[in-house]
TORDO-233878 format. One record per residue: x, y, z of N, C-alpha, C in turn. Coordinates in steps of 0.2 Angstrom, whole numbers, padded with zeros to 4 digits, always signed. Layout:
% residues N
XYZXYZXYZ/...
END
This chain:
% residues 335
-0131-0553+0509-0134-0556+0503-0130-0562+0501/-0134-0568+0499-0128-0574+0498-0133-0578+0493/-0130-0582+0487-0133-0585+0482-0138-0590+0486/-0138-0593+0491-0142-0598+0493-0147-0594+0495/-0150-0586+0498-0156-0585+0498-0157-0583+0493/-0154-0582+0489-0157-0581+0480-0161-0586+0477/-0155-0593+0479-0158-0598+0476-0166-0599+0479/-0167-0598+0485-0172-0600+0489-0179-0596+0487/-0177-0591+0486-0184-0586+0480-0183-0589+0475/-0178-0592+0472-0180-0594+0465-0183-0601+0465/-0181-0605+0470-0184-0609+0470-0192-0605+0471/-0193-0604+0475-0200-0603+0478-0205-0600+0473/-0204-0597+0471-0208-0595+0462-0206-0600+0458/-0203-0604+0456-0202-0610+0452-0209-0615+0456/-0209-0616+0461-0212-0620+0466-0220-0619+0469/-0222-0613+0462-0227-0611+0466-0228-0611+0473/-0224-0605+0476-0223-0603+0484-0224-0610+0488/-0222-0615+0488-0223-0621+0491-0218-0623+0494/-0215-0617+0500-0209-0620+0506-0207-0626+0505/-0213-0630+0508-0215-0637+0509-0209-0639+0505/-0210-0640+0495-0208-0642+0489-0200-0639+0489/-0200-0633+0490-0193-0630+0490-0188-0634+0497/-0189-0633+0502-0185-0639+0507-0184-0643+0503/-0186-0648+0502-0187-0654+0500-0182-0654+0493/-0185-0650+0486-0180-0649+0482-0172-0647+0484/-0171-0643+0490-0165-0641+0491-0161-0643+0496/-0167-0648+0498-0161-0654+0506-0162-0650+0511/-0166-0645+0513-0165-0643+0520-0172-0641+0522/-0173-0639+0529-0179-0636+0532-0184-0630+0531/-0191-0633+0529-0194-0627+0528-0191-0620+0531/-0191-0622+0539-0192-0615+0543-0184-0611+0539/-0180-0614+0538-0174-0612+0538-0173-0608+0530/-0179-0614+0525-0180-0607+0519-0184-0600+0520/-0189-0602+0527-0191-0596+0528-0189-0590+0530/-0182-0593+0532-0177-0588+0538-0175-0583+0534/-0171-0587+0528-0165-0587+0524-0168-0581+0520/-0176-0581+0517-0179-0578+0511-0181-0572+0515/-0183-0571+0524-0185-0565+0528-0178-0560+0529/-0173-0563+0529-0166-0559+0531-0166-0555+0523/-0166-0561+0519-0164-0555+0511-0168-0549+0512/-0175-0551+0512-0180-0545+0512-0179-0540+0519/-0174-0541+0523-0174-0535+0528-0166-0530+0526/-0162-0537+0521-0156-0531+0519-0159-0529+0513/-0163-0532+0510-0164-0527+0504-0170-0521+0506/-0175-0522+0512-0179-0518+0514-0185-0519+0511/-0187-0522+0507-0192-0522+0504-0195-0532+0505/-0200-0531+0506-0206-0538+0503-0206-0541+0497/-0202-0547+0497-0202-0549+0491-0210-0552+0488/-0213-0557+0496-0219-0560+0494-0224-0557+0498/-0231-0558+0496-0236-0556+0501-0236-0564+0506/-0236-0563+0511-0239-0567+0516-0247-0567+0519/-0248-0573+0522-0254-0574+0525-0252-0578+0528/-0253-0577+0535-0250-0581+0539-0242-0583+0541/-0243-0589+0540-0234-0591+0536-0233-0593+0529/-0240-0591+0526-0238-0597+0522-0239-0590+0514/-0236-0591+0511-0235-0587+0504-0239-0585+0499/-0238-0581+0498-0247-0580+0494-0248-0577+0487/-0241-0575+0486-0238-0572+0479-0232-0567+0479/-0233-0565+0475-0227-0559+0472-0229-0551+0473/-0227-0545+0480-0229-0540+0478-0223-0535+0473/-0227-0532+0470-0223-0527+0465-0216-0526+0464/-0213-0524+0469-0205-0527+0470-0202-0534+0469/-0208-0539+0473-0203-0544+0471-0204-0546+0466/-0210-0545+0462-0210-0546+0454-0202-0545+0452/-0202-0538+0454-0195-0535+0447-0188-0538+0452/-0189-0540+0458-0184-0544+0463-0182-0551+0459/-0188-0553+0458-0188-0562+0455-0184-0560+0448/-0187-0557+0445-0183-0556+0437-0175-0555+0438/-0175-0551+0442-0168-0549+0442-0161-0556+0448/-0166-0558+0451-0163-0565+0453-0162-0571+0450/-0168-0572+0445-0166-0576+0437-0160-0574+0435/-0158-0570+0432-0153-0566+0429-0146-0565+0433/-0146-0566+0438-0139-0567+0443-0138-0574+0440/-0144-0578+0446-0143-0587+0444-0140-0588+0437/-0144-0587+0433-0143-0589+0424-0136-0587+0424/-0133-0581+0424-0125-0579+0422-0121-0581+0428/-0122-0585+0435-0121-0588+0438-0117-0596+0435/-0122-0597+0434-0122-0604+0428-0118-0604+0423/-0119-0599+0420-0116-0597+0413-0109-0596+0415/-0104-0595+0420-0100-0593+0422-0097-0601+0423/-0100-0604+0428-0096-0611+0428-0096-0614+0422/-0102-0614+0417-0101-0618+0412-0093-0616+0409/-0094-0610+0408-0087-0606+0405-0082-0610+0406/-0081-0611+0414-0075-0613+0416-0076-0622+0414/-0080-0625+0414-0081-0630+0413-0076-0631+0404/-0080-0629+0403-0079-0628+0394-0070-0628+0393/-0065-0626+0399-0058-0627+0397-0055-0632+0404/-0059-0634+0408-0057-0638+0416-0059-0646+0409/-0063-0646+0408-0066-0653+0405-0069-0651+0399/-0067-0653+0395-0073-0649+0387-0076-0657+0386/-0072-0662+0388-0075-0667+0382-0080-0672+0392/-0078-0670+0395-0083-0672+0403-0091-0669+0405/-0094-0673+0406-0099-0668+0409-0108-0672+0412/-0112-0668+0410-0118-0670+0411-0124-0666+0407/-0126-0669+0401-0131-0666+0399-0137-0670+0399/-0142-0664+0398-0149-0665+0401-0154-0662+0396/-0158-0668+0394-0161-0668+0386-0169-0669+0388/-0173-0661+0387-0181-0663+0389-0184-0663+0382/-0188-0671+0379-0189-0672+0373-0197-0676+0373/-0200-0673+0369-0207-0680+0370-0206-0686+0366/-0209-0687+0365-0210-0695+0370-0207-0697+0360/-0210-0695+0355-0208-0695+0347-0202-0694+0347/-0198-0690+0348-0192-0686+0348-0187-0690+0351/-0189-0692+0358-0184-0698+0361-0183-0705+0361/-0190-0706+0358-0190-0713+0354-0187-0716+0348/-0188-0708+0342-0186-0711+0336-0181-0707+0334/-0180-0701+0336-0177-0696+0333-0170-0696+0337/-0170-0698+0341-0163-0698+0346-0158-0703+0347/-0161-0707+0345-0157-0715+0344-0152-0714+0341/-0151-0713+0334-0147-0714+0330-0141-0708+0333/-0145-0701+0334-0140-0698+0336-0135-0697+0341/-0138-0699+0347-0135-0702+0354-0129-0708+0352/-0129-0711+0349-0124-0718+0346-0120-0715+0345/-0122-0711+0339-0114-0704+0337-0112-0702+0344/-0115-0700+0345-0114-0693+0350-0111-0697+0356/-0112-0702+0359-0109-0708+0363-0103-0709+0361/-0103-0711+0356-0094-0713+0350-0089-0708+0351/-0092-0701+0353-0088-0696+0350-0087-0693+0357/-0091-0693+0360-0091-0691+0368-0093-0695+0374/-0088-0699+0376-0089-0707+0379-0090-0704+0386/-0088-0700+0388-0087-0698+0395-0093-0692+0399/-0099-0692+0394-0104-0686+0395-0109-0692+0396/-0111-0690+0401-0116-0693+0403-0123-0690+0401/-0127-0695+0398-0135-0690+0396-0138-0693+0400/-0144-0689+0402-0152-0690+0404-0156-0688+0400/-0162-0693+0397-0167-0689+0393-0172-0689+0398/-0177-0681+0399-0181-0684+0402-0188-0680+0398/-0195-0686+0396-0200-0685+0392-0204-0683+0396/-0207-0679+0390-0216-0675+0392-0219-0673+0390/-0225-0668+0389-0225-0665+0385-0223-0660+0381/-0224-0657+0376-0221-0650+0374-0219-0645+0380/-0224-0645+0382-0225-0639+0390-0221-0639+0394/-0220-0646+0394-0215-0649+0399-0207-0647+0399/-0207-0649+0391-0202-0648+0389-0200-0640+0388/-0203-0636+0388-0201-0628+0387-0199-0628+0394/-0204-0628+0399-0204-0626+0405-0197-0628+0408/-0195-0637+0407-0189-0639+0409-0183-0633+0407/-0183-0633+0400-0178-0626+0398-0177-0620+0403/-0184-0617+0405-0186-0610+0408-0184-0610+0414/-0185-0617+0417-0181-0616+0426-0173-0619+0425/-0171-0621+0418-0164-0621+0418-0162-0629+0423/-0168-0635+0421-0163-0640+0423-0164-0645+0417/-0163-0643+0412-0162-0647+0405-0157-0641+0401/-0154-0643+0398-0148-0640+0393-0151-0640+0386/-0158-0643+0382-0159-0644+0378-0165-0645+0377/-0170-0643+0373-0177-0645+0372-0177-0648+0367/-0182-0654+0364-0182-0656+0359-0190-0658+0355/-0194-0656+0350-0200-0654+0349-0204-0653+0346/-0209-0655+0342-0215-0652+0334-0216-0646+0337/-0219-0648+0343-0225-0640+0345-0222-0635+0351/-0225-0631+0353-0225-0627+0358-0218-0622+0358/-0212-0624+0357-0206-0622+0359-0205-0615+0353/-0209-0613+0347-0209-0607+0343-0214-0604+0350/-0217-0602+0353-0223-0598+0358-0218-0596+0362/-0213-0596+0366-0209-0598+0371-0203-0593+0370/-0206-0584+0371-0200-0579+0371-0193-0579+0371/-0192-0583+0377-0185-0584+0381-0184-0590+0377/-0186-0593+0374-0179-0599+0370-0179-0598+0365/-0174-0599+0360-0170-0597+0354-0171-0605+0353/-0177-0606+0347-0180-0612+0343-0176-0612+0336/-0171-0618+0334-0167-0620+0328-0174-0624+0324/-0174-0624+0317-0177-0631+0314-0174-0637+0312/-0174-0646+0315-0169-0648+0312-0172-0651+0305/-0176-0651+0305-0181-0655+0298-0186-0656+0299/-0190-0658+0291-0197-0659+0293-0199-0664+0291/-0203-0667+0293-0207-0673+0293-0213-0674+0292/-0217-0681+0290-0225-0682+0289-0228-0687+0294/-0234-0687+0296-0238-0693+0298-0240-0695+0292/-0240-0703+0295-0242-0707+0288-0248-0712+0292/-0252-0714+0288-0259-0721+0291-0256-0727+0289/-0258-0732+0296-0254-0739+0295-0261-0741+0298/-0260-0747+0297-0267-0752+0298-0261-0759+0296/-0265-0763+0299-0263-0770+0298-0262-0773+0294/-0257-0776+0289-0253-0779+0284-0259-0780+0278/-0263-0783+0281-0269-0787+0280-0277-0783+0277/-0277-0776+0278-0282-0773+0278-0284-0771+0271/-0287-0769+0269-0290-0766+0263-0287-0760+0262/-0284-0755+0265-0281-0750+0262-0275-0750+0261/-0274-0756+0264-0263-0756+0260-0264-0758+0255/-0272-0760+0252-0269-0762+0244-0273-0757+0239/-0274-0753+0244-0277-0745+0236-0269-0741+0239/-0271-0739+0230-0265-0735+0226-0261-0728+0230/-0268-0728+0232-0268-0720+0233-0274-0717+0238/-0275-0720+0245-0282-0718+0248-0281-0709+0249/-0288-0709+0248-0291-0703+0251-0294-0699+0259/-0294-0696+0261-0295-0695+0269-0302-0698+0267/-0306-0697+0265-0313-0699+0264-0310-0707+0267/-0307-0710+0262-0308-0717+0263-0304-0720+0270/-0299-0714+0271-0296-0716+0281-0303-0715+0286/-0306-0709+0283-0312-0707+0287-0318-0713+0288/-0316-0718+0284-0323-0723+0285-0322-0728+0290/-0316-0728+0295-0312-0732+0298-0311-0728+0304/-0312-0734+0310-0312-0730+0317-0303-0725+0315/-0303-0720+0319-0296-0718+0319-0293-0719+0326/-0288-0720+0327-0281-0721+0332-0276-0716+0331/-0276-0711+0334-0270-0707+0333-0268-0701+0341/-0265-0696+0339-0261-0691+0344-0264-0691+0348/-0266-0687+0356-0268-0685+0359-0269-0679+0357/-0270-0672+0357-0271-0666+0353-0263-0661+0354/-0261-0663+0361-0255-0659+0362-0249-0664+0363/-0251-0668+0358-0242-0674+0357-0241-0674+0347/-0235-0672+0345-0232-0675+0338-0238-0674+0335/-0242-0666+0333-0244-0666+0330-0252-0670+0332/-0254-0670+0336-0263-0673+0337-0268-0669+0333/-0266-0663+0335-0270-0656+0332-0271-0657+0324/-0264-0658+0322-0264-0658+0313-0266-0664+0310/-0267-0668+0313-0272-0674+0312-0280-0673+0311/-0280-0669+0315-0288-0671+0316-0290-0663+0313/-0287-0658+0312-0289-0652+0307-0289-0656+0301/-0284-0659+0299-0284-0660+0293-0292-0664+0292/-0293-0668+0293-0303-0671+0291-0307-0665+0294/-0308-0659+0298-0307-0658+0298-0312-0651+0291/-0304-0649+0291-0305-0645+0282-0307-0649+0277/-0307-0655+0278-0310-0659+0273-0317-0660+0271/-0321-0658+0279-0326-0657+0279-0328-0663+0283/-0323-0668+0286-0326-0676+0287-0325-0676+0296/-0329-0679+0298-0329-0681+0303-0327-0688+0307/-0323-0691+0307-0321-0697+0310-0321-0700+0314/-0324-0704+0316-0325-0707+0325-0319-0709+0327/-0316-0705+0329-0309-0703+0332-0310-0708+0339/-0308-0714+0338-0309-0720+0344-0303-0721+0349/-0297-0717+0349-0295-0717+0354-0288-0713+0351/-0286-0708+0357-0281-0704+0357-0275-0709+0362/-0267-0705+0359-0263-0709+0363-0257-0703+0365/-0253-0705+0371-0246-0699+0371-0241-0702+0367/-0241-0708+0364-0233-0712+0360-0238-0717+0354/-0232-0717+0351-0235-0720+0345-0233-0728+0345/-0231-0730+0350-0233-0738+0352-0236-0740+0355/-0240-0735+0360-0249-0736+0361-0250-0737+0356/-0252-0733+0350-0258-0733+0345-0254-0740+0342/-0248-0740+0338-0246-0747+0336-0250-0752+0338/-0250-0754+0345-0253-0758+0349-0260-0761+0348/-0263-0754+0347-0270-0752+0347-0273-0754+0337/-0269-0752+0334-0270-0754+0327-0269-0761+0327/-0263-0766+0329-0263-0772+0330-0268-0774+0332/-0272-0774+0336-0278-0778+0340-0284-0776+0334/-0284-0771+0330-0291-0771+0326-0294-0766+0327/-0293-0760+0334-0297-0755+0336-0300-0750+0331/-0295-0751+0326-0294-0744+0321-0289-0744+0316/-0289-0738+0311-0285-0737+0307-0280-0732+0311/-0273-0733+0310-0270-0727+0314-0265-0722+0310/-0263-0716+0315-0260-0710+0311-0255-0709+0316/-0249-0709+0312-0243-0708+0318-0236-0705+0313/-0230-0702+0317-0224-0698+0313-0221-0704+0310/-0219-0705+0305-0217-0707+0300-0211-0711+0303/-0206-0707+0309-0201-0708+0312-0202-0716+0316/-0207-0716+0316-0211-0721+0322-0211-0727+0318/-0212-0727+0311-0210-0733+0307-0205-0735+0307/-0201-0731+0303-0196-0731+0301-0189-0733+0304/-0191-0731+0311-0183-0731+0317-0189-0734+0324/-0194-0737+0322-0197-0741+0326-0198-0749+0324/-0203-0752+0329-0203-0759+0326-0211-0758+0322/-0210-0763+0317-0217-0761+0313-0221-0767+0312/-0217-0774+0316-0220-0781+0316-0230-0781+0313/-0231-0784+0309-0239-0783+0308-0242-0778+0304/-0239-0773+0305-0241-0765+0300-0237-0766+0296/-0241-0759+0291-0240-0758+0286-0241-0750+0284/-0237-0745+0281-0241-0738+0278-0243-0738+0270/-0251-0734+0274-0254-0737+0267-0251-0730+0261/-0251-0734+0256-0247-0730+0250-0249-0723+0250/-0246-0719+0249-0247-0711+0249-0249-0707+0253/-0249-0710+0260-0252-0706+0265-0251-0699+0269/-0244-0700+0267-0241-0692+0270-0245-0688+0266/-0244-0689+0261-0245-0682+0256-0253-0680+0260/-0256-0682+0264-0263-0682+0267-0263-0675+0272/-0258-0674+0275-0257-0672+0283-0252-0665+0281/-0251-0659+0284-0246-0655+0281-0239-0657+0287/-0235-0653+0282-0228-0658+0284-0226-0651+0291/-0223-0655+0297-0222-0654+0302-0215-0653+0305/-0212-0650+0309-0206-0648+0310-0203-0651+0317/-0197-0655+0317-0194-0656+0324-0189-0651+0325/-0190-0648+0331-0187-0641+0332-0182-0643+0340/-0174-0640+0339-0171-0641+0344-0172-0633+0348/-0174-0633+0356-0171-0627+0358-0168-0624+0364/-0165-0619+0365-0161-0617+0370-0162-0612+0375/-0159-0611+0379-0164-0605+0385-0159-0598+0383/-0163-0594+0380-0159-0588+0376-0151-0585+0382/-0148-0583+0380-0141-0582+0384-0137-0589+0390/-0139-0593+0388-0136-0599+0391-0131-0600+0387/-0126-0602+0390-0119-0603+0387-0119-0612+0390/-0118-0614+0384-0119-0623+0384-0111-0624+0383/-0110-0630+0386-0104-0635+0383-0104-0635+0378/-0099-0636+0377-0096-0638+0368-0098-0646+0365/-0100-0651+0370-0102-0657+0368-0110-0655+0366/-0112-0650+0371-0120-0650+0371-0122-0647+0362/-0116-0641+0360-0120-0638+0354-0117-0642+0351/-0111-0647+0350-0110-0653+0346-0115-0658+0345/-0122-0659+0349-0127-0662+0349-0132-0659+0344/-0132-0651+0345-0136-0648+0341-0135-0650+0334/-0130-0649+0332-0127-0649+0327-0128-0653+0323/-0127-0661+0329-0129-0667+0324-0137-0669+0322/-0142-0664+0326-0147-0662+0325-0150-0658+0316/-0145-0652+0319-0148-0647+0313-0139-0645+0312/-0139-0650+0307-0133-0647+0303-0131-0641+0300/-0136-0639+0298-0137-0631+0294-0137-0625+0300/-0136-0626+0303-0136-0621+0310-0129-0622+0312/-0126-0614+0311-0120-0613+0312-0120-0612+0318/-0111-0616+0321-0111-0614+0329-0111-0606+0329/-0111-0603+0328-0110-0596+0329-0117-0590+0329/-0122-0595+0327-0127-0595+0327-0131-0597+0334/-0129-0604+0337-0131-0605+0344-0129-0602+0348/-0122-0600+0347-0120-0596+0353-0121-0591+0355/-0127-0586+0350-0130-0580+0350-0125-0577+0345/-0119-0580+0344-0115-0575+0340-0116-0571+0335/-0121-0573+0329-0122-0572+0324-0131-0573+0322/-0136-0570+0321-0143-0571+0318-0145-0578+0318/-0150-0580+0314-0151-0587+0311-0151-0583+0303/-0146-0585+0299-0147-0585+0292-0155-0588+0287/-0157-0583+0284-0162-0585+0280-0160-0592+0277/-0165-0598+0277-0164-0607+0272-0164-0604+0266/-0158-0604+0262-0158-0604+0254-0159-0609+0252/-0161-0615+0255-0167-0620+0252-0172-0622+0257/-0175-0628+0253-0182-0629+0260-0176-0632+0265/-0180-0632+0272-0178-0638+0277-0177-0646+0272/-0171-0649+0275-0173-0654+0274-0176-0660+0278/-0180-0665+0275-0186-0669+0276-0182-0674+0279/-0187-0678+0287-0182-0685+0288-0183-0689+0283/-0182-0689+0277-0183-0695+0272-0175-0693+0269/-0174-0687+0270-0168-0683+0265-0162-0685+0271/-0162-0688+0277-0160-0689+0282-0158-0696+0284/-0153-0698+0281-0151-0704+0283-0147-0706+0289/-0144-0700+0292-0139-0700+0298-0145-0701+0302/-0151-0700+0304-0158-0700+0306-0160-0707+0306/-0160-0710+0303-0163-0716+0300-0160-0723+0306/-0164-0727+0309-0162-0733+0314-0163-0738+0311/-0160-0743+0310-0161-0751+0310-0164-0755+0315/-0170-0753+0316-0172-0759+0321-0172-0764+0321/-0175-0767+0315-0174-0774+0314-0167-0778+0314/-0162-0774+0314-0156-0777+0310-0155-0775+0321/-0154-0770+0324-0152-0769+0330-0157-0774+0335/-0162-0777+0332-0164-0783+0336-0161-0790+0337/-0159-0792+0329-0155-0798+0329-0149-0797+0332/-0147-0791+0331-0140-0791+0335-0140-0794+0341/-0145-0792+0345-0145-0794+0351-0147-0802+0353/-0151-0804+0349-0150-0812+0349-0147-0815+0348/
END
């Protein structure tokens, strides 16, 4: 037995049994992942997959409780280099940030610069998607960090931190009739085409419940995955739009405007950082947390210690100025 036929069942359940997909992921010949994965299953004696044919067809009973327990090698496998990593290099490395498309646009900016200042020599990747995407990247263990409103509380196996909460707010163009009431009511967003989330990006859902329980029905005139589409989309006239607060703020807002009081409209939302429960991270990666959700003790991400009950609320991106980007100011810089 040898970790590359382990990898190669793990791969192959990662890969919904798609040999084809696992060569390919792991640089080498189909026949030779087939070789590698029939040899384990004759020193272990048991079938890990059902076959048909050649070609793979599932998991019988054994290899269910085979594949879990092959997770669990790989994972402490992992957990083992890091270790050693963490006193070979603690400030070297490479971390890998799965974030949607709000979270890497608005929320990450400002912290990345730190995080860059502080740790010149760690190379980041972010790679976007949806929530799903993002949990799942955590589960097969090729991101070091999730980053998220939705889906990551659902998600057994990751240990979900809160960094703050936030609002969507209605923008409409500089120009329109609702930047100059004091105080619009959903009634009065509802009389205007709508532009907002798709239902499973930065809150879509909580948009559209909310008219909703109001009772109102909206002509919901187009869904987007990033809130520079809908920007876009409210520029041109399509509609009134509803987007994270973040998107103004630490975006460009050339043309638009938030119409006065409109968070208070929407229920306030949480961006949540998370981790694949018993993963042992660099010390640069929970330095990142950190600068996320400052109230979350290292010793709390390490598993060392619970999450302590919030002796106050979460605090809000508004309450969050280390959060907060100067586009416009990072624009002229550039000219």
């Amino acid at each position: 037995m040898n970790f590359q036929q382990l990898r190669y069942v793990r791969a192959a359940v990662h890969n919904d049994l798609n040999l084809t997909e696992v060569a390919n992921q792991l640089f080498t010949s189909q026949s030779g992942v087939s070789k590698q994965i029939r040899d384990l299953e004759a020193e272990l004696g048991i079938d890990i997959f059902v076959r048909r044919g050649k070609r793979l067809v599932g998991l019988t009973k054994a290899g269910s409780h085979a594949a879990e327990v092959i997770e669990r090698i790989i994972h402490e496998a992992e957990n083992l280099k890091r270790l050693s990593a963490q006193f070979v290099a603690e400030d070297k490395g490479r971390l890998t940030i799965a974030a949607t498309h709000n979270q890497a646009s608005y929320v990450l900016p400002p912290v990345l610069v730190h995080f860059s200042r502080a740790f010149p020599d760690v190379e980041v990747e972010i790679r976007q998607g949806t929530p799903r995407y993002v949990s799942d990247m955590l589960l097969r263990g090729e991101a070091d960090l999730g980053i998220a409103t939705e889906a990551l509380d659902e998600v057994s196996d990751l240990a979900t931190f809160p960094c703050f909460d936030w609002d969507h707010v209605v923008i409409v163009p500089e120009d329109h009739a609702l930047a100059r009431l004091p105080a619009p009511s959903l009634a009065d967003i509802a009389a205007y085409p709508l532009i907002t989330y798709s239902r499973d990006f930065s809150g879509g859902s909580v948009v559209v419940d909310a008219f909703d329980k109001a009772g109102l029905s909206p002509d919901l005139r187009l869904t987007a995955m990033d809130a520079d589409v809908i920007k876009t989309y409210v520029r041109l006239g399509m509609g009134v739009g509803v987007v994270a607060q973040m998107a103004m703020v630490n975006g460009p807002a050339d043309g638009l405007a938030v119409v006065p009081q409109s968070s208070r409209l929407f229920p306030h939302s949480s961006t949540k950082v998370a981790l694949l429960k018993g993963s042992l991270l660099r010390n640069f990666a929970y330095s990142l947390v950190e600068m996320l959700a400052p109230h979350i003790p290292r010793k709390v991400l390490t598993g060392a210690r619970p999450l302590p009950p919030l002796t106050e609320g979460l605090a809000s991106f508004a309450q969050r100025p280390d959060l907060h980007f100067n586009w416009n100011a990072a624009l002229h810089a550039e000219e």
